[in-house]
N, C-alpha and C positions, 0 to 999 in steps of 0.2 A: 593881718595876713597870716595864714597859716604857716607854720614851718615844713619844709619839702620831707625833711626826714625824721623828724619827731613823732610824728603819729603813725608814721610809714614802715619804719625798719622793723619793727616789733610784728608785722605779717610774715617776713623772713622767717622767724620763729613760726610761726602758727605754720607753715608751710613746709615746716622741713620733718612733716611725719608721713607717710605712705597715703599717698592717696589713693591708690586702687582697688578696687573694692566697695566703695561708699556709692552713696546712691549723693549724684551733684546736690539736691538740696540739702542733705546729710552734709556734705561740705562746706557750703553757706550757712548750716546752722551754727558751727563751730566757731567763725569768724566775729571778732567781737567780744563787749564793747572796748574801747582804746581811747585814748586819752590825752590831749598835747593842748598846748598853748589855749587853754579853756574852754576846749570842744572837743566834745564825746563823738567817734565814729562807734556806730551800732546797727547791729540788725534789726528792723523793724515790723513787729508780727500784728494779728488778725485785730486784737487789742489797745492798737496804737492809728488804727482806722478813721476815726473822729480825728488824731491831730492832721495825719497823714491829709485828709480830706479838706481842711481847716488851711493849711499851707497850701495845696491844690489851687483853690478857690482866689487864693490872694495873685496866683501867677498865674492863671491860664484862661482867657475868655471864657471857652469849653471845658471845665473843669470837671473830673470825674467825682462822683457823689461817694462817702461815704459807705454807703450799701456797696454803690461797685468795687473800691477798697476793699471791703470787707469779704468781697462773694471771692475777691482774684487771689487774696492772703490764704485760699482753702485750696489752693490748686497748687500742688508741689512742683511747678515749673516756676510760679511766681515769685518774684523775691525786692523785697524792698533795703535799701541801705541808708540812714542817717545822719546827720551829722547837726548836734545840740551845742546850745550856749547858755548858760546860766538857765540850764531847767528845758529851755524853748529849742521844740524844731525850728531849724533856721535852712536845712535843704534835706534835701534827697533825690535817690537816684531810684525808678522802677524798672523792674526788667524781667524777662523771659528768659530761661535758658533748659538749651536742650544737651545732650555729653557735648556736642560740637560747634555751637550757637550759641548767641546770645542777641534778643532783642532788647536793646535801649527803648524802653515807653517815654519816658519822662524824667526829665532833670528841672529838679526846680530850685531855687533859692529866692528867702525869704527879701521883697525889694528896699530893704532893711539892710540885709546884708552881702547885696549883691557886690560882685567887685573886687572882691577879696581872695578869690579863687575857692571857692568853695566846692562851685560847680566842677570846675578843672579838675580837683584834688577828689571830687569823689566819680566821675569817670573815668579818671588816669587808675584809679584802684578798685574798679571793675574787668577796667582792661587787664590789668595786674593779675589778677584773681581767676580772671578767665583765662589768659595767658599761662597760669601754673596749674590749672587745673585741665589742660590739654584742648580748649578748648578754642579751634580753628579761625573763627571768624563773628564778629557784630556786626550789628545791623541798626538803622534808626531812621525814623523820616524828620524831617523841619519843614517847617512853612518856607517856601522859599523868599519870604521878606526879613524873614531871622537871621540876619547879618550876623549879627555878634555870635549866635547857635554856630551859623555856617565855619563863619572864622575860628572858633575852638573845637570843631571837628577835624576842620581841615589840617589845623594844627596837631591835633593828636592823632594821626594818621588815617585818617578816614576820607575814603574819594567818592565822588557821585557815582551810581550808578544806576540811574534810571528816575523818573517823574512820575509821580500818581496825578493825571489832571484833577484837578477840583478836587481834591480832597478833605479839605475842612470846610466843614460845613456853616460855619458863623461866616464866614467870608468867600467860598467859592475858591481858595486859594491851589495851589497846587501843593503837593509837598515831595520834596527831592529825598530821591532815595540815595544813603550812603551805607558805603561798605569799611570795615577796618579788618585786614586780614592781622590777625593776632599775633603771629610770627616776626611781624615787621615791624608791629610795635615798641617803640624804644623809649617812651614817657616812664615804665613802669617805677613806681618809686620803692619799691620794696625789692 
């Protein structure tokens, strides 16, 4: 299990220099890598596509190809976060973000090392990150049969607001729309 504040506190630092001014991915580029209880949080760029796409594959029916990793890595709203173990991606988090948004794509951890809060620990320091960096509100959709998804949003403050019918396409499922107003957020571990 990861520790709550060993890989956490040390953003306090990275955070306590001006941020106004920078262009948001200018701000995400700085972030990183850190280091705790034998797993590297990192930012992960256009060149780490193949692993990025390799973990994909392992957690998602629908998994995003490589090439699409690699075309979204070129678009400076796009931003990927890490978290390694002896060498190995074992999760990450993809996301959008605009000065005042931020869209949640995809959390994935490796089914190796699910369980451990991985997933938890690196959307709670999204939240974090977007929270200090002024930024209002996330966003994300889930299959609405993704119990365990549901239950760790709902936990770290995020509430339905609204349904995409049929949305995924391998299954016809719907996918529920949640919101996390950032303000109210109170997981943040840094």
């Amino acid at each position: 299990m990861l520790s709550t504040t060993s890989i956490w506190l040390p953003l306090e630092v990275a955070f306590a220099a001006e941020v106004s001014g920078y262009v948001m991915s200018d701000m995400f580029a700085k972030i990183g890598p850190l280091e705790a209880d034998g797993y590297v949080f990192f930012r992960l760029e256009k060149k780490d596509s193949a692993e990025v796409a390799a973990l994909e594959k392992k957690c998602f029916s629908t998994p995003w190809t490589e090439k699409e990793f690699s075309l979204s890595f070129e678009q400076k709203i796009f931003e990927v976060f890490g978290l390694k173990k002896d060498g190995a991606l074992v999760a990450y988090i993809a996301m959008y973000h605009t000065p005042d948004e931020l869209e949640i794509l995809n959390i994935a951890t490796d089914p190796n090392f699910r369980r451990n809060g991985a997933g938890k620990r690196l959307l709670a320091l999204m939240l974090c990150i977007g929270q200090k960096l002024g930024i209002q509100q996330a966003f994300l959709e889930v299959r609405r049969t993704n119990i365990p998804a549901i239950n760790l949003y709902e936990q770290m403050c995020f509430s339905q607001i609204g349904v995409r019918k049929k949305y995924y396409k391998d299954t016809g499922e719907d996918a529920l729309i949640y919101q996390c107003n950032l303000a109210e957020f109170t997981e943040c571990p840094c």
